[in-house]
C-alpha positions as CSV (number, residue, x, y, z in Angstrom):
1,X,-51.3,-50.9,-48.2
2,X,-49.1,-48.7,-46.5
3,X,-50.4,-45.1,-47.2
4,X,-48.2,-42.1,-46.5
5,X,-49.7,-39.0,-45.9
6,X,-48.0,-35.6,-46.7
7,X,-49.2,-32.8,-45.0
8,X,-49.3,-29.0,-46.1
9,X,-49.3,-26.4,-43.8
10,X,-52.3,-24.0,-44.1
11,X,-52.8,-21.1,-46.7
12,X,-49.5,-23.2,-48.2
13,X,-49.8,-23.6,-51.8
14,X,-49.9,-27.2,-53.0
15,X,-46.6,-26.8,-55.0
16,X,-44.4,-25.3,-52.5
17,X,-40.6,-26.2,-52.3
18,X,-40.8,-28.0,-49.5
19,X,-44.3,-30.0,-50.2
20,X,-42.8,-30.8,-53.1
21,X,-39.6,-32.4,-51.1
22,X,-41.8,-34.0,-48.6
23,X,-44.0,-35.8,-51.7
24,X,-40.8,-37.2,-53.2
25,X,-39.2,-38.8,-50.0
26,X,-42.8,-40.0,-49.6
27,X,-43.4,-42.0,-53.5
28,X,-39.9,-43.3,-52.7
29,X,-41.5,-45.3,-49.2
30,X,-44.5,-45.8,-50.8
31,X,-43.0,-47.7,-53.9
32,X,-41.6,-50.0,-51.3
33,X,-45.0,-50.5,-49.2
34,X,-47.0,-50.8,-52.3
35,X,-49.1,-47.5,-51.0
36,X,-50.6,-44.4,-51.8
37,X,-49.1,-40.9,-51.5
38,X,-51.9,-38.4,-50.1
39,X,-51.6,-35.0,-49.6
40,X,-54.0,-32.8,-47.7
41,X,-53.7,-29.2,-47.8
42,X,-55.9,-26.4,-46.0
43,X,-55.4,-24.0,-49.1
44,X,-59.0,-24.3,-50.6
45,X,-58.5,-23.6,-54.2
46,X,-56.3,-26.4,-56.3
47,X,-54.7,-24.3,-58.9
48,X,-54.0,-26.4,-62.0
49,X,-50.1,-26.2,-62.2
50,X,-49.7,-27.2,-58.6
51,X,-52.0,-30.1,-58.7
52,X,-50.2,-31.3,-61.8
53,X,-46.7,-30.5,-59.6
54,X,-47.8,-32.0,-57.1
55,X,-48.7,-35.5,-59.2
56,X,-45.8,-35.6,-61.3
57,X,-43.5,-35.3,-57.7
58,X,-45.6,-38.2,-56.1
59,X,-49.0,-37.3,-55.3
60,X,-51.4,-39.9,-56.3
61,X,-54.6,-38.5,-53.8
62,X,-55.4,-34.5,-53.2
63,X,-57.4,-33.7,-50.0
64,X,-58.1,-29.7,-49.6
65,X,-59.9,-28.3,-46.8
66,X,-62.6,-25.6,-47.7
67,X,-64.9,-23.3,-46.1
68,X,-64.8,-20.5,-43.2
69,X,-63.9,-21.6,-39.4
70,X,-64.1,-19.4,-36.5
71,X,-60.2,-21.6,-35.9
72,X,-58.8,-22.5,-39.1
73,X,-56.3,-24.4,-37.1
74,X,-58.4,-26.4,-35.1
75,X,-60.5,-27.3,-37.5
76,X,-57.3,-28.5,-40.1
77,X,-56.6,-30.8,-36.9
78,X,-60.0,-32.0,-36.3
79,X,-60.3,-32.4,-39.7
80,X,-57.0,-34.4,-40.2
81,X,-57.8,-36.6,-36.9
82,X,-60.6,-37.6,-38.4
83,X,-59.6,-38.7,-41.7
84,X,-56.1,-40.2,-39.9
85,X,-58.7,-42.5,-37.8
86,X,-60.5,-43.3,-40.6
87,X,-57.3,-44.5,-43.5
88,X,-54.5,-45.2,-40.8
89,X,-51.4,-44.4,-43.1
90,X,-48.1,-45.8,-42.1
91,X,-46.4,-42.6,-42.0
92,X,-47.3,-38.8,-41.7
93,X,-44.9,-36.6,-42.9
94,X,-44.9,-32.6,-41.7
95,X,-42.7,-29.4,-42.2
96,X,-41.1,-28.7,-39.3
97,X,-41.7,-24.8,-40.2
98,X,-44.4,-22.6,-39.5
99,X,-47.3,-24.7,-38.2
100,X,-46.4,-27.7,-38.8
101,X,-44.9,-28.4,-35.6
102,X,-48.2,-27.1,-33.7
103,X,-50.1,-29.5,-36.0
104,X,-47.9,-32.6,-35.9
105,X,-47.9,-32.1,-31.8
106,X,-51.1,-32.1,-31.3
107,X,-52.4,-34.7,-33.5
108,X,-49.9,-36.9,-31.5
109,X,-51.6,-36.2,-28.6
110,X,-55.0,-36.6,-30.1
111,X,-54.2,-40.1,-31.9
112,X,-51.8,-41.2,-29.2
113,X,-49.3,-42.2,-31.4
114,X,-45.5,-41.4,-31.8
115,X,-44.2,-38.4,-33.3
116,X,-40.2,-37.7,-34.3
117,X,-39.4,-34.0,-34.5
118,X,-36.8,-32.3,-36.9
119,X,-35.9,-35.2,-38.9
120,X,-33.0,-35.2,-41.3
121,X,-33.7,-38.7,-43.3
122,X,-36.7,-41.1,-43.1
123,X,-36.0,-44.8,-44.9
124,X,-36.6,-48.3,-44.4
125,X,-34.7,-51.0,-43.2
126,X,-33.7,-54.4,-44.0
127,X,-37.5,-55.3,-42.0
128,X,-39.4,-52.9,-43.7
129,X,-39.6,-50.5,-40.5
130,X,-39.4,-47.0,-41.1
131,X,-36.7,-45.7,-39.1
132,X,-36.6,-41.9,-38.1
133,X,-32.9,-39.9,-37.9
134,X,-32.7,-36.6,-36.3
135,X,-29.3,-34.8,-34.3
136,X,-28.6,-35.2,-30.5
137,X,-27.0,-34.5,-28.1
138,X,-25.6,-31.0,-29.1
139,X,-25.3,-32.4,-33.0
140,X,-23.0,-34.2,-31.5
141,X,-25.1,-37.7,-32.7
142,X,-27.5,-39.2,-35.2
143,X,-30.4,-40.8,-33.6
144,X,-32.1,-43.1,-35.3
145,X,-35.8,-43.9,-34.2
146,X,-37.8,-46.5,-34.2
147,X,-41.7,-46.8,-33.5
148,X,-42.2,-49.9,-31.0
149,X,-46.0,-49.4,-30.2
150,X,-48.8,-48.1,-32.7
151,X,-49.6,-48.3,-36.5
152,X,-49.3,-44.7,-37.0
153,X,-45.9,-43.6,-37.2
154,X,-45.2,-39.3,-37.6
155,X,-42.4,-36.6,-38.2
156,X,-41.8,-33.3,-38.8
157,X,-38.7,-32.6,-41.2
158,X,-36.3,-30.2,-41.8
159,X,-36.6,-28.3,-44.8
160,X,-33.9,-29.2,-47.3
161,X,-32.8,-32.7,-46.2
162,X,-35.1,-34.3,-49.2
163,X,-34.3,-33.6,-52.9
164,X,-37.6,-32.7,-54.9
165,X,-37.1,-34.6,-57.8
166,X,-40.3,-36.0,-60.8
167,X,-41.3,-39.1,-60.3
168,X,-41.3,-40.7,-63.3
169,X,-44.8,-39.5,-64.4
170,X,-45.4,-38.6,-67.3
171,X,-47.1,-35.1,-68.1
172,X,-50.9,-34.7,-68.7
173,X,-52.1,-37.2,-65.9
174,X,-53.9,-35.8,-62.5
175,X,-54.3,-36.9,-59.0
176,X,-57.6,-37.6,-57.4
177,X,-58.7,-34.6,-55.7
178,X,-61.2,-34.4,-53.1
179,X,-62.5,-31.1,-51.4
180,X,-64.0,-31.9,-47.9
181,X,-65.9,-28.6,-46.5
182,X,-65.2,-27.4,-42.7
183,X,-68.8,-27.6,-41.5
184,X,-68.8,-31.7,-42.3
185,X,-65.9,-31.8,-39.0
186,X,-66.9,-31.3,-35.1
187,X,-64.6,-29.5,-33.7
188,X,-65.9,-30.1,-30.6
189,X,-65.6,-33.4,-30.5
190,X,-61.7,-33.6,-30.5
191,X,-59.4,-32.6,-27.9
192,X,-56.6,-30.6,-28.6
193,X,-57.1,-27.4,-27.8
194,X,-55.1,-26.7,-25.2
195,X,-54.8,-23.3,-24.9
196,X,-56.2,-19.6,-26.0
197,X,-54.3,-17.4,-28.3
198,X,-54.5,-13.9,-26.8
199,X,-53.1,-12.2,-29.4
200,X,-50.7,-12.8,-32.4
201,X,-47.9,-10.6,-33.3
202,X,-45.9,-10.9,-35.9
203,X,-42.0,-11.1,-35.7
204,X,-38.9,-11.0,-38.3
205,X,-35.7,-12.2,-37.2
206,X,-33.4,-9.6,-37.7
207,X,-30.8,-10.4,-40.5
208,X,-32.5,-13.6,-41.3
209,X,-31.2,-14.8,-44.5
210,X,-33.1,-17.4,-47.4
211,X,-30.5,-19.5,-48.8
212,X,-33.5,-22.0,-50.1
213,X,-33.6,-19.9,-53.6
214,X,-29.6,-19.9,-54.4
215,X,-28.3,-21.4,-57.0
216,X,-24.9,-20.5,-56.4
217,X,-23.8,-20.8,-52.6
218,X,-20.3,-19.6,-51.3
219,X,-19.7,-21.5,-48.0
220,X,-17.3,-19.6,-45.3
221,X,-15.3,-22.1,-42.9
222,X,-12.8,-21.6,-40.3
223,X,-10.1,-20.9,-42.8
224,X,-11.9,-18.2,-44.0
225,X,-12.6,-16.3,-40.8
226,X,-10.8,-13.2,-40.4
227,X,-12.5,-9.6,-41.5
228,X,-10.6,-9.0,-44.6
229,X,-11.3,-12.8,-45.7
230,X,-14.9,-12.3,-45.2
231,X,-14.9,-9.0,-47.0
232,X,-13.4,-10.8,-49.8
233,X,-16.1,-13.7,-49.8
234,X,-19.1,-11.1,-49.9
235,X,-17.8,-9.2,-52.4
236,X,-17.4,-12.3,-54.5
237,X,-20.6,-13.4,-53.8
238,X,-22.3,-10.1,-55.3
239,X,-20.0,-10.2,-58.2
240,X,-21.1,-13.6,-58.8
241,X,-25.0,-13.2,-57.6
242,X,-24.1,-15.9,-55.3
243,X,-25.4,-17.0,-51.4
244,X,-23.5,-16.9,-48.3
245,X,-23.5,-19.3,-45.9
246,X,-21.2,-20.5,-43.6
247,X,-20.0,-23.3,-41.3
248,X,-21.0,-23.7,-37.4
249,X,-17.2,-22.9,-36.0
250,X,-18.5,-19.2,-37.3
251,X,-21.4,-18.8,-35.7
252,X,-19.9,-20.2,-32.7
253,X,-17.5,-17.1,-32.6
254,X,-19.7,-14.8,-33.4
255,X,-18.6,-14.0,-36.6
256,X,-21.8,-14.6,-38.8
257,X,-25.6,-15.1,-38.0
258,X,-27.2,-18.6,-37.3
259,X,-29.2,-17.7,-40.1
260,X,-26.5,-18.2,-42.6
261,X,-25.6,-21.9,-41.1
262,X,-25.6,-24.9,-42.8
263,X,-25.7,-28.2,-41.6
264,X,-27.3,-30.4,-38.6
265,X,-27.7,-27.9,-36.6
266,X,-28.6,-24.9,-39.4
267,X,-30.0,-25.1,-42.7
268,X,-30.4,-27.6,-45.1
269,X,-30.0,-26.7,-48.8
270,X,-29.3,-27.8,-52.0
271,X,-27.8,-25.5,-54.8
272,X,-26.9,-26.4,-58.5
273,X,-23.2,-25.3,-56.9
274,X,-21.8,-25.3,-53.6
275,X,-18.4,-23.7,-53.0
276,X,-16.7,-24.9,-49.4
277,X,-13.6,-22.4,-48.6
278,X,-11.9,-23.6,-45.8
279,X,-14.1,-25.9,-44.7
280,X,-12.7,-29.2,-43.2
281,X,-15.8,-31.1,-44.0
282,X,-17.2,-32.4,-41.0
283,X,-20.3,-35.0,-41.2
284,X,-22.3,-32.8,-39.3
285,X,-22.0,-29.8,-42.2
286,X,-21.8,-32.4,-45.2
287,X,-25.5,-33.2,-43.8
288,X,-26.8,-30.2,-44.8
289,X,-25.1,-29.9,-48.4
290,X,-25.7,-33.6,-49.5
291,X,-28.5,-32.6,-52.4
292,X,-26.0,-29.6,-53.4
293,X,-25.7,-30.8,-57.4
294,X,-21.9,-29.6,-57.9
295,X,-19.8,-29.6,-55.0
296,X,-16.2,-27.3,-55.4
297,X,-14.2,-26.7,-52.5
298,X,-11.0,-25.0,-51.9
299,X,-8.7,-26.3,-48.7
300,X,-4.9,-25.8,-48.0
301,X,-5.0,-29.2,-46.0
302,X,-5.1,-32.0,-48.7
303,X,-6.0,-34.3,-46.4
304,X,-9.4,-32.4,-45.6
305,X,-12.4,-34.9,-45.6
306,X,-14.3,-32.6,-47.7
307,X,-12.5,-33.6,-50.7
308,X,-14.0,-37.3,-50.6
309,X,-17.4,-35.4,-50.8
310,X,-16.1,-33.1,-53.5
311,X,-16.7,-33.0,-57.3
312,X,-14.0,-30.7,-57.6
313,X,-11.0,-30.5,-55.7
314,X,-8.6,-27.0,-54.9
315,X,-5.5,-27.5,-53.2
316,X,-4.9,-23.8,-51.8
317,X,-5.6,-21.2,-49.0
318,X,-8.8,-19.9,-49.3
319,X,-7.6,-16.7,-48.3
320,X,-5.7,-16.8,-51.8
321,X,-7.8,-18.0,-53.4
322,X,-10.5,-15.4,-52.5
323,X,-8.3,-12.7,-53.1
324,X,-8.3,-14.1,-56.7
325,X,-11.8,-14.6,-57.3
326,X,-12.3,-11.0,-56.6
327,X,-9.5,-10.1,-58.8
328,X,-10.7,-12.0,-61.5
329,X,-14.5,-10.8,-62.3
């Protein structure tokens, strides 16, 4: 069977967002491969709700790490080496946030098999293969990836690019849920632990923005990018209790944060509504707005690709049209 293992990052509760996008791209593999969906968390305590969140989105196996370690993180990897070794899944599936990327790195070197960082889409192809697709070359590019050599194939993926959708199950049922204590693992039997953490300090990126928790997002793109345009967009925005985010070309000229970007090379999201003004569409963008669930965008060129992606189409300068909005509530 091809298994596909979905792993949490630690003190992550079962049901987060992006567990919960990870666990539905993985049923979706594992329907094909006639597998299991495991997913192996470092949280300790399985709260009800999540572990019935966590079946109904795919989950068909629970593994929770418990217990004190002098290295928490150590011991998740030893204790995820080991039970890698022991199942060999197909697939290993990380966030590419917070630890994951430590995790996912080192286990690659531990296992010796192939890793794919900041993914965008995981799928099979006509052979069965999974194939791997991530940006390159400046964004410029979609790699798609292939493992040649090894049965273990892993990748850490961008939060966002997966819709978290139910399954199909029906309420009531439960996972199998196995706790596995920290004093069962030796550490110091695996490598991996490659350096000494001196001291950990604890930074915010100034003017960092969450866009994961909007409904409503208002997208800013090159038509939109003079001062009294933007002013108009913000204000809009709070009228509306709406997100901002906005297209690369912005950032580019300094004009908003990275942390409002959207697309390869920013954020991944997926609002009930997406509004694109003055956006041409690029595939690069559309890639981080494909789960948006209504897409409305506003463009004076009618021959902008963004209105083949579009549910609803605005002929008009999204200057005007801005100007409006405000006008209007």
């Amino acid at each position: 069977m091809g298994n596909i293992y979905v792993v949490s990052n630690p003190a992550k509760r079962l049901d987060e967002p992006v567990n919960l996008e990870l666990l539905s791209k993985a049923f979706e593999l594992a329907q094909s491969k006639n597998g299991m969906v495991v997913l192996i968390s470092m949280c300790g305590d399985a709260f009800e709700e999540a572990v019935a969140d966590a079946y109904l989105h795919g989950a068909d196996k629970i593994m929770l790490l418990s217990g004190q370690a002098a290295d928490p993180l150590t011991a998740y990897i030893c204790f995820l080496s080991q039970q890698i070794r022991v199942d060999v899944p197909e697939c290993v599936l990380f966030s590419d946030e917070g630890a994951g990327k430590e995790i996912s790195s080192r286990l690659s070197v531990i296992l010796d098999c192939g890793l794919t960082a900041d993914c965008i889409d995981v799928y099979l192809d006509d052979s069965d293969e999974y194939v791997f697709a991530r940006t390159a070359l400046s964004d410029s590019v979609v790699a798609k990836i292939k493992g040649k050599t090894g049965k273990i194939k892993m990748a850490t993926v961008k939060r966002g690019v997966f819709f978290s959708k139910p399954c199909g199950r029906e309420k009531g049922g439960s996972p199998q849920v196995m706790v596995c204590e920290v004093g069962k693992f030796d550490q110091n039997e695996i490598p991996g632990r490659f350096y000494e953490i001196i001291e950990e300090i604890s930074v915010q990126k100034p003017g960092d923005v969450d866009l994961s928790q909007s409904r409503v997002i208002f997208c800013a793109g090159r038509g939109v990018n003079d001062s009294e345009s933007l002013e108009s967009l913000f204000a809009a925005a709070e009228k509306l209790g709406a997100g901002v985010a906005c297209t690369r070309c912005l950032v580019d000229e300094g004009i908003m944060p990275r942390s409002r970007q959207v697309g390869q090379s920013g954020k991944s999201i997926s609002p009930q509504i997406y509004v694109a003004l003055g956006v041409s569409g690029a595939s690069q963008h559309l890639v981080g707005v494909k789960n948006a669930d209504f897409v409305i965008a506003i463009n004076s060129d009618k021959n902008a690709p963004i209105f083949a992606f579009a549910d609803l189409s605005i002929i008009s300068d999204a200057r005007i049209f801005l100007k409006w909005l405000v006008a209007k509530f």
